[in-house]
C-alpha positions in Angstrom: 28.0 12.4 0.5 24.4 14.5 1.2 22.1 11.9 2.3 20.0 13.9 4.8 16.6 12.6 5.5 14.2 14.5 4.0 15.5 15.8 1.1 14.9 14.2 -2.3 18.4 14.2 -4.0 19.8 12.2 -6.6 23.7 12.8 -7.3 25.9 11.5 -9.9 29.2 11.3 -9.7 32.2 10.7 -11.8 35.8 9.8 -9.6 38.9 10.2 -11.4 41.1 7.7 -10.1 43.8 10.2 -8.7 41.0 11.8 -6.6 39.6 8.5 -5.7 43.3 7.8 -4.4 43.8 11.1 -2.2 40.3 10.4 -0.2 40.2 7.1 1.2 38.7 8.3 4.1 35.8 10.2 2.2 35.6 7.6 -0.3 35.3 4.9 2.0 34.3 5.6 5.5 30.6 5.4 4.7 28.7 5.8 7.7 25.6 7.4 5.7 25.0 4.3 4.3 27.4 2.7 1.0 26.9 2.9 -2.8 25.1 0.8 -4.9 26.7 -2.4 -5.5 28.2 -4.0 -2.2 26.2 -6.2 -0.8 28.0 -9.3 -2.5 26.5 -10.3 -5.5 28.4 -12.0 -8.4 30.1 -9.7 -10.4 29.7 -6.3 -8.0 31.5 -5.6 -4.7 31.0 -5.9 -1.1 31.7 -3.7 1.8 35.5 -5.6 2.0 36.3 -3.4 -0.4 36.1 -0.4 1.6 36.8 -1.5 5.4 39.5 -3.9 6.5 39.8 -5.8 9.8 40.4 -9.6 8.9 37.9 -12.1 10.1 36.0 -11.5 13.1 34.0 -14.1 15.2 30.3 -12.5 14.3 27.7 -12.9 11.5 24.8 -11.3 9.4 22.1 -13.1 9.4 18.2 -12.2 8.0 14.9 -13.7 9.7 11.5 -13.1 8.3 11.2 -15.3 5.6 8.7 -17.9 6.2 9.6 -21.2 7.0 9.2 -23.0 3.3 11.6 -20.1 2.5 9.1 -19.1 -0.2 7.5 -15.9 -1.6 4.1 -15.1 -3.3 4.5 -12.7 -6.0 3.5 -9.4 -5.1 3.2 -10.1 -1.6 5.5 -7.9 0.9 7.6 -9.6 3.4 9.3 -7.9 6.8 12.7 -8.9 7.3 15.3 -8.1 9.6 19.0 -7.9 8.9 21.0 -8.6 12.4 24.6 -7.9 12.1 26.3 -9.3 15.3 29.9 -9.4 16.7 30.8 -9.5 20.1 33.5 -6.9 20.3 32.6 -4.5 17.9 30.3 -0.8 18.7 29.1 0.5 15.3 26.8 -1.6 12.5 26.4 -1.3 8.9 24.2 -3.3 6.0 23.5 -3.8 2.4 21.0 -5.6 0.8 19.4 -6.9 -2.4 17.2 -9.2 -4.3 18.2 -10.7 -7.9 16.8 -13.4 -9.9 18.8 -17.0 -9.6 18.9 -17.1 -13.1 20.0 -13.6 -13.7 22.1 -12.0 -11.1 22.3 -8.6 -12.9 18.5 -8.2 -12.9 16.5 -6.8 -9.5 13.8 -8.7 -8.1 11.1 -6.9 -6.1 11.6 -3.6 -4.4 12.4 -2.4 -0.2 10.6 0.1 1.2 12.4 1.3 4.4 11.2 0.9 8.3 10.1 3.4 9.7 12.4 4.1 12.0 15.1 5.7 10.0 17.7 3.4 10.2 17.1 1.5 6.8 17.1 3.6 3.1 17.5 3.2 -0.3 20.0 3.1 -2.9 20.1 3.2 -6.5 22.4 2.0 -9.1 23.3 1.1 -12.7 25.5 -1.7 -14.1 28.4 -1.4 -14.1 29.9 0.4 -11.0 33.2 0.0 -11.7 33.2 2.7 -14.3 33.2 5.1 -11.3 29.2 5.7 -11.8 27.5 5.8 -9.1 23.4 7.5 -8.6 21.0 6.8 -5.5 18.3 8.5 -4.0 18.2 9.9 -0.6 16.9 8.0 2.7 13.1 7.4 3.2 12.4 7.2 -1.0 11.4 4.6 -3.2 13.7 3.8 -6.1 10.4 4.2 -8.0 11.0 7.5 -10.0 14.4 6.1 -11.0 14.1 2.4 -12.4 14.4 3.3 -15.9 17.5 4.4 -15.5 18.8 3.1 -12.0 17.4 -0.5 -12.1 19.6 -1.6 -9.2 17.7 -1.2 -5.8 19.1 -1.8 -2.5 18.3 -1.3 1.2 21.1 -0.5 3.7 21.5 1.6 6.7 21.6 5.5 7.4 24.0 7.3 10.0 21.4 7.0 12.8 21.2 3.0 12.3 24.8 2.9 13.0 24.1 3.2 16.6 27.4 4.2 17.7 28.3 2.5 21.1 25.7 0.1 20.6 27.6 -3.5 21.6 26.6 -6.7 20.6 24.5 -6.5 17.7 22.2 -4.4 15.8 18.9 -5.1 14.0 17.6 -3.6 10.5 14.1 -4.1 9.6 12.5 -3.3 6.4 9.8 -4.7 3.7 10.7 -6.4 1.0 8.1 -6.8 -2.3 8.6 -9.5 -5.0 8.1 -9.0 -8.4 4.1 -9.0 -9.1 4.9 -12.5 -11.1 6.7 -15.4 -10.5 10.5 -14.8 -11.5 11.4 -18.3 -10.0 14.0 -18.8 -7.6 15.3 -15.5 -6.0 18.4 -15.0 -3.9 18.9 -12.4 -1.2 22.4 -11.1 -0.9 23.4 -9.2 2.2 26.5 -8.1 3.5 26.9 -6.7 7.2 29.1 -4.3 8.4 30.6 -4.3 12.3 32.9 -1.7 13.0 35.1 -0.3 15.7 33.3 2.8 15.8 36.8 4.7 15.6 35.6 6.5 11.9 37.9 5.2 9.8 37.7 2.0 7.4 40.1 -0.1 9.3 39.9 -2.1 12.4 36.4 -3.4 11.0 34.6 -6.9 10.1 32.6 -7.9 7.5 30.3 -10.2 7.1 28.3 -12.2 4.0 25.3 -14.2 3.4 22.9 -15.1 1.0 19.3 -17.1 0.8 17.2 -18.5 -1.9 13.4 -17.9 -2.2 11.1 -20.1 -4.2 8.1 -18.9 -6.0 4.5 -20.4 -4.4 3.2 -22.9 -6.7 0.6 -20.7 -8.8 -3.1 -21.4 -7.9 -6.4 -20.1 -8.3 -7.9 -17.2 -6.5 -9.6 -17.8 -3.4 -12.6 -15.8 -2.3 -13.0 -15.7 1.4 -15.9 -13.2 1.9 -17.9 -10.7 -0.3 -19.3 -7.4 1.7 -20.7 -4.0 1.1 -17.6 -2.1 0.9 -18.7 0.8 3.2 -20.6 -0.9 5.9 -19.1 -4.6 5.4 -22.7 -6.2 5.3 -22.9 -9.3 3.5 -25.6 -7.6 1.3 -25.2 -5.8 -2.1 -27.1 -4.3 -4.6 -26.5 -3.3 -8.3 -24.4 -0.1 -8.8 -23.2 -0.3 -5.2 -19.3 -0.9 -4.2 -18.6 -4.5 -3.4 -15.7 -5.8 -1.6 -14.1 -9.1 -2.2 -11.9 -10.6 0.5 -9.6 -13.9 -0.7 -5.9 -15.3 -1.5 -4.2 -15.0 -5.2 -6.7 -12.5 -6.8 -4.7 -11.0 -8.3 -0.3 -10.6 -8.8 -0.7 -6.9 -9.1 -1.4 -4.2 -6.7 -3.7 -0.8 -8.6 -6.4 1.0 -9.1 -8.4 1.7 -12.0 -6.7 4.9 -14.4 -7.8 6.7 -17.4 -6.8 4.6 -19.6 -8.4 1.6 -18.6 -11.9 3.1 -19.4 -13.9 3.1 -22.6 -16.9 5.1 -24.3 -14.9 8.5 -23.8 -13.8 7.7 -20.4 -16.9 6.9 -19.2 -17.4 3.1 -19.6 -15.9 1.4 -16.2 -13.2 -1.4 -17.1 -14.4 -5.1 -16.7 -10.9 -6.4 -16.1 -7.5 -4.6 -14.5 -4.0 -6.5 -15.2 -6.6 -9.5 -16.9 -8.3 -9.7 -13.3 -12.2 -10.4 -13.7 -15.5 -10.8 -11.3 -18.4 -11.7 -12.5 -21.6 -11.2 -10.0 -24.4 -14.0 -11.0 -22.3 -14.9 -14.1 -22.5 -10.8 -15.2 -19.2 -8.6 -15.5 -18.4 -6.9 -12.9 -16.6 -3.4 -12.9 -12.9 -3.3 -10.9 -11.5 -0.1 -9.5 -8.9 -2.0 -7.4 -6.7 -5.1 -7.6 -4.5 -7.0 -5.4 -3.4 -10.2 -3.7 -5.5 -10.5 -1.0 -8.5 -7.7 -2.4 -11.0 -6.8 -5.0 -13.1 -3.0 -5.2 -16.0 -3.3 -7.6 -19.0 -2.6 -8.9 -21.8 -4.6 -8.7 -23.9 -5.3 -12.1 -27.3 -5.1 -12.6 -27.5 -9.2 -11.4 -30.8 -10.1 -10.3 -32.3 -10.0 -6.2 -31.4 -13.1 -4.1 -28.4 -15.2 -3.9 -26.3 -15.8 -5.8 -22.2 -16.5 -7.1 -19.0 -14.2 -7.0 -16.1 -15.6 -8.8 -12.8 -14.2 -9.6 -10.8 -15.3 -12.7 -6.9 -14.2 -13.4 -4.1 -15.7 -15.4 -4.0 -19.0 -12.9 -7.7 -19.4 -13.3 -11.2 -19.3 -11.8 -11.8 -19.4 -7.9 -14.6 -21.6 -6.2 -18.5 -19.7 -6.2 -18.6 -17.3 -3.3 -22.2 -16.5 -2.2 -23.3 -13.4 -1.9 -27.0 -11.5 -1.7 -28.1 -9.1 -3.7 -30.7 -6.5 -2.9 -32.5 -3.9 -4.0 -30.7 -1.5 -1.4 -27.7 -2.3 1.0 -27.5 1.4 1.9 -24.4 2.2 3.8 -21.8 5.6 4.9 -18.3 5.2 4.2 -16.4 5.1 7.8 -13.0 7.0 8.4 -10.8 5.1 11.0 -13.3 1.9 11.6 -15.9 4.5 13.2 -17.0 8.0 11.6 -19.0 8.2 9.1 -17.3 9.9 5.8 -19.2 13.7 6.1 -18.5 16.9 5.0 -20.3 20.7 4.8 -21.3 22.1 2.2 -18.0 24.0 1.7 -16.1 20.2 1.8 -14.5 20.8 5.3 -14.5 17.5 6.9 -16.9 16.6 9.6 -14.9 14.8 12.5 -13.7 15.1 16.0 -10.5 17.2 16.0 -7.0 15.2 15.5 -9.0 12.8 13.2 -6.1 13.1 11.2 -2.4 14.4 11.5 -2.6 16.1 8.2 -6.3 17.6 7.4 -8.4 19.3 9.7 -11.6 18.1 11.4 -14.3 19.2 13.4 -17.6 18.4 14.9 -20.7 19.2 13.1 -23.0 21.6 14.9 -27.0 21.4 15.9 -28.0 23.2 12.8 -25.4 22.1 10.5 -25.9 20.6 7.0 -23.6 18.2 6.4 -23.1 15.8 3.5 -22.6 11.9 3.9 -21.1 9.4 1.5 -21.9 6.8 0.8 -23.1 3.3 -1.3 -26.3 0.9 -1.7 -29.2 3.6 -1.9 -30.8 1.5 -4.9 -32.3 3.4 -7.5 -31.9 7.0 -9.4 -33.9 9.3 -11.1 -33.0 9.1 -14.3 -32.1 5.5 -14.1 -28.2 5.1 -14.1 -26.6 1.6 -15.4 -23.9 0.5 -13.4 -20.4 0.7 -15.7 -20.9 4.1 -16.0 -20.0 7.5 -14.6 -22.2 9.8 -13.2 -22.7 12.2 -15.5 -22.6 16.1 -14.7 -26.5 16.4 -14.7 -28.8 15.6 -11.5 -28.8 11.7 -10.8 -31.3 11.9 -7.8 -32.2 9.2 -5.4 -35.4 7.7 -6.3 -36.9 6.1 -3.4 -37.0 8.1 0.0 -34.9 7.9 3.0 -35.0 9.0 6.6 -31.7 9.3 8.6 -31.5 9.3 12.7 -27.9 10.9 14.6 -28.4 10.4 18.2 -31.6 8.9 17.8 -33.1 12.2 16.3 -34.5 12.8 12.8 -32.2 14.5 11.0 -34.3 16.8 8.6 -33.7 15.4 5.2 -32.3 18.1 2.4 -31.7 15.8 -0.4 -29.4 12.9 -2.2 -27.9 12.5 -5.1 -24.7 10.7 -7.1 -21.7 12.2 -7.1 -21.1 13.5 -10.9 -18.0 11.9 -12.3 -17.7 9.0 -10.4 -19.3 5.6 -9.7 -21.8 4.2 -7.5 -21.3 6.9 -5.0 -24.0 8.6 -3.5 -24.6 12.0 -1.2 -27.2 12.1 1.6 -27.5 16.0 2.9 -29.3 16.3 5.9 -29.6 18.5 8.5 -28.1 17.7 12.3 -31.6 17.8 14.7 -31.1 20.9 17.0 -31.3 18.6 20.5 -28.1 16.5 19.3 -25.8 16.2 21.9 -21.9 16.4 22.7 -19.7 13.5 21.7 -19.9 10.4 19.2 -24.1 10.3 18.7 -25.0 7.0 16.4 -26.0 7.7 12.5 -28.6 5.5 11.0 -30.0 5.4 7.6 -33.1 3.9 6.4 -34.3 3.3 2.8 -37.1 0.8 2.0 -37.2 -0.5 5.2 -33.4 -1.5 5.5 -31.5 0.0 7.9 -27.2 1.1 7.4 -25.3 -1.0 9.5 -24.7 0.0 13.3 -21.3 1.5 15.0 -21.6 4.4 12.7 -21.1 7.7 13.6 -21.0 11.4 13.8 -19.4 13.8 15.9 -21.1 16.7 17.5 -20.2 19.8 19.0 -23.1 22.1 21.2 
């Protein structure tokens, strides 16, 4: 069996049982990790049915659950699979996650660890037939559920850790279902072997657990911030982020087909999530459990209420102030402020990232920052709408500091085609020095948050 890391593969393959017969070894020895459909639950097989080695004094065990051995829907839990036995040298696993009431059904998805020794398998009902499809290590089962509904996690040939005595630890994350399923049991079967590459001489081990759903409740807000700078001020048509518990049982962002008016009218609910800013819709880009991306309506300056309403109701008033302006940049890694040139290379130190390149900007340099809050337009732009391809200028003006220099101003705009996000070109002042200097942006007399900044390059 090919299951090489790195290489997206999905097999099928049909065993006559005369071949099946003549390659035990082959078949059965499966130290790149087993087919679909032995890990023990009712009906399917577990890895018995491939190793032998009578009962050994070890166990498999999984820890990570928390302690009222409950899950809320949607929410990911680690867990470790520990497969121990005191005199055996190589370790194996399977896993999965079915409904009480239906054991043929999957509940929730695995996403491996990271460090290789945990991947994924696919499979169809029934596997007795000789059927058997999966997809290689390190991929979701995503691309495949339609027709491979079955998910399970389980070990690669580097998690075997031949040699390793003892016991051996898998950890991966498991995702429930993005509603309540009720009760959910976890069926895992270990694998210690001898280590000697065969199927005998080996033990095998069984357990299961049961998962309650978390009594439904309403959202919770905790906080509401600008979602750039985290201030606790908004302002109409900027990006608002709300913090909480239960917003939502699905994890998304806004697609095409959630808008209106010819793709250009924002949606006011995703997945029948809502927010409403001073009792006025909101408009949602993103959803889940524990976070909420939207736009803030044209509610009027001061304080006022956030609330969050889904299928298990309507949270408490969260209180929140709205401004004319909250003008903030967008931050990359908790510190640099979201800039580019002209040409859209990225403005950053270098190794910013593993997979773009950045570099510094240079005394002279125009560089663009993005950004949210900077109030008003010319012509005026309703939030819940697109920017449209035509010139959506900033009204009012603004003054911007890097290093404690002015930075010559060279204009600002919204970004055509999407929402609430704004452009602020400016020059970087000729005596700005080497290293991290400190960005600041002022519009009517409010200033962007601090801890903001830009790198520079003599």
């Amino acid at each position: 069996m090919d299951r090489r890391a790195g290489v997206r593969r999905r097999f099928v393959r049909w065993l006559a049982p005369v071949v099946g017969a003549a390659i035990p070894v082959l078949l059965f020895a499966h130290s790149t990790g087993p087919d679909p459909g032995h890990s023990g639950v009712p009906g399917e097989s577990t890895c018995a049915q491939c190793h032998s080695g009578g009962a050994g004094t070890g166990s498999v065990s999984v820890s990570g659950f928390n302690s009222a051995m409950n899950y809320t829907p949607g929410v990911a839990q680690t867990l470790t699979v520990t497969v121990a036995d005191p005199v055996q040298r190589r370790w194996g696993f399977q896993l999965t996650a079915r409904p009480a009431s239906n054991a043929q059904q999957q509940a929730g998805t695995f996403t491996p660890g990271s460090d290789g020794f945990t991947q994924l398998s696919c499979g169809v009902l029934p596997f007795n037939s000789g059927f058997f499809a999966q997809e290689n290590i390190g991929d979701s089962c995503a691309g495949s559920l339609s027709q491979l509904p079955l998910e399970y996690v389980e070990h690669t040939a580097a998690g075997t850790r031949l040699g390793q005595t003892g016991s051996a630890a898998f950890t991966f994350t498991w995702t429930p279902p993005a509603t309540a399923v009720g009760d959910i049991v976890i069926y895992v079967a270990g694998n210690a072997a001898n280590g000697d590459g065969t199927p005998s001489g080996d033990h095998i081990y069984l357990a299961k657990y049961t998962v309650s759903a978390v009594a439904s409740s309403a959202p919770s807000i905790t906080s509401v911030v600008n979602s750039a700078g985290g201030q606790n001020t908004i302002a109409a048509g900027s990006w608002m982020t709300i913090y909480g518990s239960g917003l939502s049982a699905t994890t998304r962002a806004w697609q095409a087909s959630d808008f209106t008016n010819n793709g250009q009218g924002e949606p006011q609910q995703l997945d029948g999530v809502s927010v409403t800013v001073g009792g006025q819709p909101a408009y949602i880009s993103y959803i889940s459990p524990l976070q909420i991306n939207a736009q803030v309506p044209n509610a009027p300056v001061g304080q006022t209420t956030v609330t969050v309403t889904n299928s298990n109701g309507t949270s408490q008033s969260a209180n929140a102030t709205v401004a004319l302006v909250s003008p903030a940049a967008f931050v990359w890694n908790g510190k640099y402020a979201v800039a580019t040139r002209p040409d859209f290379s990225l403005v950053g130190p270098p190794g910013l990232f593993s997979s773009v390149t950045t570099t510094p900007a240079r005394p002279g340099d125009t560089i663009i920052i993005w950004a949210t809050g900077f109030g008003a337009t010319t012509p005026s732009l309703d939030p819940g709408t697109l920017t449209p391809a035509s010139s959506v200028t900033v009204k009012d003006s603004i003054t911007t500091t890097i290093g404690g220099l002015l930075a010559n101003f060279v204009g600002a705009a919204m970004t055509p085609g999407t929402a609430g996000l704004y452009q602020i070109a400016v020059q970087v002042p000729s005596g700005a020095q080497t290293g991290d200097q400190p960005l600041v942006m002022t519009i009517d007399g409010v200033q962007s948050p601090s801890g903001v900044f830009i790198n520079v390059q003599q």
